[in-house]
N, C-alpha and C positions, 0 to 999 in steps of 0.2 A: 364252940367258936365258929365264924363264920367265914366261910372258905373268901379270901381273897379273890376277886375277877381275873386279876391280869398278874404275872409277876413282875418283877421291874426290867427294865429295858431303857436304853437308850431313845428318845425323842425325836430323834429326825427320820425320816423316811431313807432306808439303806439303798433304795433305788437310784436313789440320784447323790451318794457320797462317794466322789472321787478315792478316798481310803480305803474304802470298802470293793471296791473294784481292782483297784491296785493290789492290795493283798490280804484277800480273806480273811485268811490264818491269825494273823495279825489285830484282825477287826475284831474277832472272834474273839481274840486271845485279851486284849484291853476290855470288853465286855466283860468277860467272864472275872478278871479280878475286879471289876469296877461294882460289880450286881450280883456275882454270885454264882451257885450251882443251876440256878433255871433260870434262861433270861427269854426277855419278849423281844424281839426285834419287829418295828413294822416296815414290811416291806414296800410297799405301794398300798393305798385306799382299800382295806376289803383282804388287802393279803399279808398276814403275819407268819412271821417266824418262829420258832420255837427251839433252843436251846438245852438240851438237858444233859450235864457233863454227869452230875453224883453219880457212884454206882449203882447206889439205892435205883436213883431213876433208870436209869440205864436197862436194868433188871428189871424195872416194870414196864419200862414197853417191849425189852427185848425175849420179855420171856413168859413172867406170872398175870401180864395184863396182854400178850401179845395179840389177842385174837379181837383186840380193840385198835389194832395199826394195819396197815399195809404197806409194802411201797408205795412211796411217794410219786404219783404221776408225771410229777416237775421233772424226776429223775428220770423214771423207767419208760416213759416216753420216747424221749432223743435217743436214752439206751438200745431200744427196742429196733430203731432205725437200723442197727447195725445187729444185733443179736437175736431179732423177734422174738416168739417168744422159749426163748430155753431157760433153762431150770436156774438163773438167775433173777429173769424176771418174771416170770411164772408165779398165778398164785391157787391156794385153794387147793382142788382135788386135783388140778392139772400137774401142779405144782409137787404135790406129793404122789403122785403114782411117779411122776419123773424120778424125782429123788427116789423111790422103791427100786426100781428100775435101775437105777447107777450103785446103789449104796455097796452090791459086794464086790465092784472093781476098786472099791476104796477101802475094802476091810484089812487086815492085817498081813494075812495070807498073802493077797494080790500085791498089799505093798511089797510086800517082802521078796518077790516075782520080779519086781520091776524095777527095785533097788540095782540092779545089775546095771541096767542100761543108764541110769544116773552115775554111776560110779562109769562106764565105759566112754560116753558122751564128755563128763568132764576129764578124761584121759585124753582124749582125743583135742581135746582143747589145749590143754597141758604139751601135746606133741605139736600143735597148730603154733602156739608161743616161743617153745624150743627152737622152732624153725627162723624165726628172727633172730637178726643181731641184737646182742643183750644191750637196756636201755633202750630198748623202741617203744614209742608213744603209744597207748591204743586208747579208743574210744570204749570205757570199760563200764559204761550202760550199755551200749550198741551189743559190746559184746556178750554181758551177761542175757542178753533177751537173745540174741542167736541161739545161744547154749540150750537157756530153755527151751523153747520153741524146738530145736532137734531132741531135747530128751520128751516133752510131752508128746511130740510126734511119734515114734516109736513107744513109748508108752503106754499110751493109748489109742493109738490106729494102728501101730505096729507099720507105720510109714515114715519113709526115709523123706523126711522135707527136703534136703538136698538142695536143690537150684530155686527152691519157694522160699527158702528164708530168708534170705536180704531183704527179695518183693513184699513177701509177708511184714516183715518188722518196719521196715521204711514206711509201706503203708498205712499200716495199722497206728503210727504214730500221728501220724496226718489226719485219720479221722479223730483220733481221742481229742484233737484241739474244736472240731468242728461240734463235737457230739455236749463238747464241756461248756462250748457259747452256744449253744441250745437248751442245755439245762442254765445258765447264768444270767443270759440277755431276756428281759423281759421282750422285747418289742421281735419277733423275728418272721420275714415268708417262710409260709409252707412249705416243705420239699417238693412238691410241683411247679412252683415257680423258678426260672430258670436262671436264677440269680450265677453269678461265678463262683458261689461258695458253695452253691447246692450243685452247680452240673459238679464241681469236684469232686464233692464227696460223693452222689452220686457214682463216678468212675472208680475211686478208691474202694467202693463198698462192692463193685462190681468184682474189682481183683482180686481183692479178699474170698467173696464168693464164692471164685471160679476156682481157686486154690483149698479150698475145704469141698468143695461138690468134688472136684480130682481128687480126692481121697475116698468119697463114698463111691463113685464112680468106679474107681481102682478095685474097691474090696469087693466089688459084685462082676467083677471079670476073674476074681483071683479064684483058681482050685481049690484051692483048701484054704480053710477060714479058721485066721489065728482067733484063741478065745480070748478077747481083748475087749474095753468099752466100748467102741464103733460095734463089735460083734453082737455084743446085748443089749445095744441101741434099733439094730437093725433089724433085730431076730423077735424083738419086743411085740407083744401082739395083745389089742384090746380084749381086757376078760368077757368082754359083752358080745363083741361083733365078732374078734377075730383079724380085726384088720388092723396092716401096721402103720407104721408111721411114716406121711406123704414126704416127697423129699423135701418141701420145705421143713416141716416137722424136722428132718434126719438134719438138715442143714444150719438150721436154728440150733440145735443140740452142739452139731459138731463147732461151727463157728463161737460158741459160747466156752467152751472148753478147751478152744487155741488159746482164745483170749486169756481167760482165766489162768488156764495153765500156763500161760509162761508170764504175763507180765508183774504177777507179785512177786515168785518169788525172782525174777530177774535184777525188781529194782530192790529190792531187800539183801540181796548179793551184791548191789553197788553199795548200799544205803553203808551193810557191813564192812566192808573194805577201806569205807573212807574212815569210818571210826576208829579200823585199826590201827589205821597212821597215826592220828592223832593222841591214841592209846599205846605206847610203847611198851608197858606194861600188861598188857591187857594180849597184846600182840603176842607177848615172850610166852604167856601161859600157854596162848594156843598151841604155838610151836612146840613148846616141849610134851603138853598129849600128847600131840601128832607124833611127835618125835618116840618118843614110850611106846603108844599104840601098834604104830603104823608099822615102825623099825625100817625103815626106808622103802618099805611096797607101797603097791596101790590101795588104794581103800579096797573094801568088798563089804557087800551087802550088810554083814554080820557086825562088820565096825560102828555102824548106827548107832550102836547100844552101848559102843566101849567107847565112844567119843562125844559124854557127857558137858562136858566145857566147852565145847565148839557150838553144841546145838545150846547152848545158856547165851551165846553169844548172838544167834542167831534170834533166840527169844529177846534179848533184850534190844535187838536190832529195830522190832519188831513193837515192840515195847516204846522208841520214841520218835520210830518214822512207819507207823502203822499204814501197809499200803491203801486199804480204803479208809482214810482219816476219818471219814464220818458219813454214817448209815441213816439216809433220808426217808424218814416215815412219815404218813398219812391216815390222822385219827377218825374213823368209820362213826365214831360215837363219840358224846362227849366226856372227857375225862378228869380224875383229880391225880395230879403230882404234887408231893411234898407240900400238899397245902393249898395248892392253886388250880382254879380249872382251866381246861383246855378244850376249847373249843370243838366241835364235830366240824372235819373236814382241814383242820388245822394240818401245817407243814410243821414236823418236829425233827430236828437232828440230833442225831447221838455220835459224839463227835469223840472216837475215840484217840483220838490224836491228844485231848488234854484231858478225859480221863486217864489216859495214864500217865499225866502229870501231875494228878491231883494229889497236893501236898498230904493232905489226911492220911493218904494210902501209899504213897513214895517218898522216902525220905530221901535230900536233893536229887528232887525228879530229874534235872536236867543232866546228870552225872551219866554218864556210861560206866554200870556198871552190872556183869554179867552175873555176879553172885545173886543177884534177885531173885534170879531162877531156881534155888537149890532146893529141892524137894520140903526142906526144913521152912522156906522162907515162904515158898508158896503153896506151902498148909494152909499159911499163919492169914493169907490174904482176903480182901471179899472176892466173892467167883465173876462178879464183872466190874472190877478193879485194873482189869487187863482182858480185852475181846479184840485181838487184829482180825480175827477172823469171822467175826462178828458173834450174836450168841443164841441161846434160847432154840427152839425148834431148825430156825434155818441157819445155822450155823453153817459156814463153808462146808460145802462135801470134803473138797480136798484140803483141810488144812492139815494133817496128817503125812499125806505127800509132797507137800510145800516143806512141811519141818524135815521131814525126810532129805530129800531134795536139796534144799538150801545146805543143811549140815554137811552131804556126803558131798556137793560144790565144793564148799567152802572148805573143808579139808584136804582134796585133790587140789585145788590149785594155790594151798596156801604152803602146799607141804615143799613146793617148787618153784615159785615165784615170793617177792616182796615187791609189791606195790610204792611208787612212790609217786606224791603230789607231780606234773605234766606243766601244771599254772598253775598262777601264784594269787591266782581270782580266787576270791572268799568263794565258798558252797553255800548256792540257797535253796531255798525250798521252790518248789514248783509243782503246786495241788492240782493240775488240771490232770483231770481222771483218777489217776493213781498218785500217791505223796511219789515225786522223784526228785533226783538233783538236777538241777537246772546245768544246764553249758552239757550234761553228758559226762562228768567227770575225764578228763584227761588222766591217764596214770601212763607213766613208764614200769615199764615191765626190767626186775633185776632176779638173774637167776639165785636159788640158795646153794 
C-alpha cells in the first residue's frame, strides 16, 4: 500500500489565526480530536508542523527511531540565549559525555544523600508560614519556586541562595516570557538590535548570570570542596587533552540546572495543591498516610518509600499538567509515522500534554485520579503512554529527584497547612515555557 504524503491537518496557515495565538493548547487540542493522532499543521509557505500525540509515535521518535530527530532549532535556539550550551540543549557526543559526567550525582545513593536537605528546606518553609497569622494570602507559585530554587541550591552546589532567590526567581520569570515569543513569533530582531525587549532581557540574562558565576566563583575560593554536582562539573577533565571546562562551559552547566532544578518541580507543587482543593477526597487519603506514616514528625529521607500515595499523587499531578507539555523535534532524515511520510528537516511535536489524555490509554483522562499510578495499573500500560519527563535516551537526568522532591514537599507542608482557594478567578492554563497556572494561584494558608 502506498504511504500517504501529508497526514490531515487543518487548511489555513496557523501563522496568521488569531485562535492559534491566543491559546495553543486549545488549537492543539480541537485539531487533534478533529484529524486524529498525526496531524499536519501548515505553518507559513515552506514551514510545517507536525503533530504526533500516539504512544506508538511518541516511541518512535522519542526512542526506536530517535537518531532520526534532534532538537528542534525553533526551540533550542532562543533556549540557548539563556542556557547555551548545557546538557539540555546539547547534542551528540557533547551531549553524552555531559550526561556521563552528571549521571552519578543523580543515581540512588546521591539521591538518598540529598533527600535530607528537601525534607529540611521544606521544614523551614513550614516554620516560615507558622510565622504568619493564620489565614494569610500567599502567592503559592511564587512560593513553591523559592522553596525549590533553595533546596536545588544546596543540593547541588551545596549553596545557600539566600538573598539570590527573590532576584533569581522574579527574573528568571521575565525571561521565560521573552524566550517563549522567540520561539512563537515568526517575524522577530536579532538580539543585537537594541530593541526594548532585547536591552531587557539582555539585563535579566545578565542577573541571572552573575548569580550562578557567584556560585562557581564561591566554590573556587572555598577550602575544602563538598563532593556535590558543581564539584564533578568542575573537576571534569577532557579524556583527550586534559583540559576542563571554560567557565562559560561551567556556566552554561550551572545556569541550566538552576533552571531545571527548580522550575518543574515548583510548578507541579502548585499544579498539586490546587487539585487537592478540588479533590476532597483525594485530599482526606493524603492526610491520613501522612497521618499513619509520619505520627506527627517530620518527614525524613527514608519516608520516600513509605509514602507511596502522596508520590501517586504527584505522578498523576504530572500526568495532566506535564511541565514540558510538549518535546519540539527536528527530522535529520526523512521519515514514516503510522503510515505517513515526514519530511527531512520537518518540525514534529510530541506533546505530552494530550498524550496523556489519550482516551485509548486513560480511562476519563480528565479525572484526577491518583490510583493510576499503582504498581498493578502501571504494568498494565504502553511505556509512552505517560513521559513528563520525556523519554528514550534523553530522558530527564533529574526526574528521579524531581519525584523525590515533590513527594517529600508535598508531605511536609501538607501534613501542617490546608490550602484554600485566595480568589474566586477560574484557574487557566498558561504554556509559556513550562505548563503553569496563570494569576500565580492565590491560596490562604489555614493551620491543621
Amino acid at each position: 500500500m502506498a504511504i500517504s504524503r501529508t497526514p490531515p491537518g487543518p487548511s489555513a496557515y496557523i501563522a496568521f489565526s488569531k485562535s492559534y495565538r491566543d491559546d495553543r493548547l486549545g488549537s492543539y487540542g480541537q485539531a487533534w480530536k478533529t484529524y486524529g493522532d498525526l496531524i499536519h499543521f501548515k505553518v507559513l509557505p515552506g514551514l510545517d508542523l507536525y503533530l504526533a500525540v500516539h504512544p506508538e509515535a511518541v516511541g518512535h521518535i522519542l526512542n526506536s527511531h530517535g537518531q532520526a530527530y534532534k532538537k528542534a532549532v525553533r526551540a533550542s535556539k532562543p533556549l540557548s540565549l539563556l542556557l547555551g550550551e548545557g546538557i539540555v540543549i546539547s547534542e551528540g557526543e557533547t551531549w553524552r559525555r555531559q550526561r556521563r559526567l552528571m549521571q552519578p550525582a543523580f543515581h540512588q545513593q546521591s539521591l538518598w544523600n540529598v533527600a535530607s536537605v528537601m525534607t529540611r528546606f521544606a521544614q523551614k518553609r513550614v516554620e516560615m508560614w507558622e510565622s504568619y497569622p493564620n489565614g494569610s494570602v500567599i502567592n503559592l507559585v511564587e512560593q513553591m519556586q523559592q522553596l525549590t530554587l533553595e533546596i536545588v541550591g544546596e543540593a547541588l552546589f551545596s549553596a545557600d541562595m539566600g538573598e539570590n532567590v527573590d532576584s533569581f526567581t522574579h527574573t528568571f520569570r521575565r525571561t521565560t516570557k521573552f524566550i517563549d515569543d522567540q520561539i512563537n513569533t515568526l517575524f522577530k530582531f536579532p538580539l543585537w538590535v537594541p530593541t526594548p525587549q532585547n536591552r531587557q532581557f539582555i539585563q535579566n540574562r545578565h542577573t541571572l548570570n552573575r548569580i550562578a558565576m557567584n556560585l562557581i566563583r564561591g566554590r573556587r575560593q572555598q577550602q575544602s570542596t563538598p563532593h556535590d554536582l558543581l564539584a564533578m562539573i568542575m573537576g571534569a577533565q577532557d579524556a583527550d587533552t586534559g583540559s576542563r571546562m571554560s567557565d562559560q562551559e561551567l556556566l552554561d552547566e550551572v545556569m541550566t540546572l538552576l533552571v531545571a532544578g527548580h522550575e518543574t518541580v515548583s510548578v507541579t507543587l502548585a499544579w498539586a495543591f490546587h487539585l487537592l482543593l478540588k479533590h476532597p477526597e483525594v485530599l482526606s487519603k493524603l492526610q491520613h498516610e501522612i497521618e499513619i506514616v509520619l505520627n506527627d514528625r517530620p518527614p525524613n529521607p527514608d519516608d520516600y518509600i513509605r509514602l507511596p500515595y502522596t508520590r501517586m499523587i504527584i505522578e498523576e499531578t504530572l500526568r495532566l499538567f506535564p511541565p514540558a507539555w510538549a518535546l519540539p523535534r527536528e527530522t535529520m532524515i526523512e521519515d514514516e509515522i503510522q503510515g505517513y511520510q515526514i519530511p527531512k528537516k520537518a518540525l514534529v511535536l510530541v506533546p505530552a500534554y494530550f498524550t496523556h489524555r489519550h482516551p485509548e490509554f486513560w480511562e476519563n483522562p480528565e479525572e484526577f485520579n491518583p490510583e493510576r499510578f499503582t504498581q498493578a495499573e502501571t504494568s498494565k500500560r504502553h511505556k509512552f503512554a505517560y513521559y513528563p519527563f520525556g523519554g528514550g535516551p534523553r530522558i530527564c537526568i533529574g526526574n528521579q529527584f524531581a519525584l523525590m522532591e515533590a513527594t517529600l514537599v508535598l508531605s511536609t507542608l501538607a501534613q501542617r497547612f490546608h490550602l484554600e482557594p485566595a480568589s474566586d478567578k477560574p484557574v487557566s492554563i498558561d504554556p509559556t515555557f513550562t505548563l503553569r497556572p496563570k494569576n500565580d494561584l492565590p491560596m490562604r494558608l489555614v493551620r491543621r
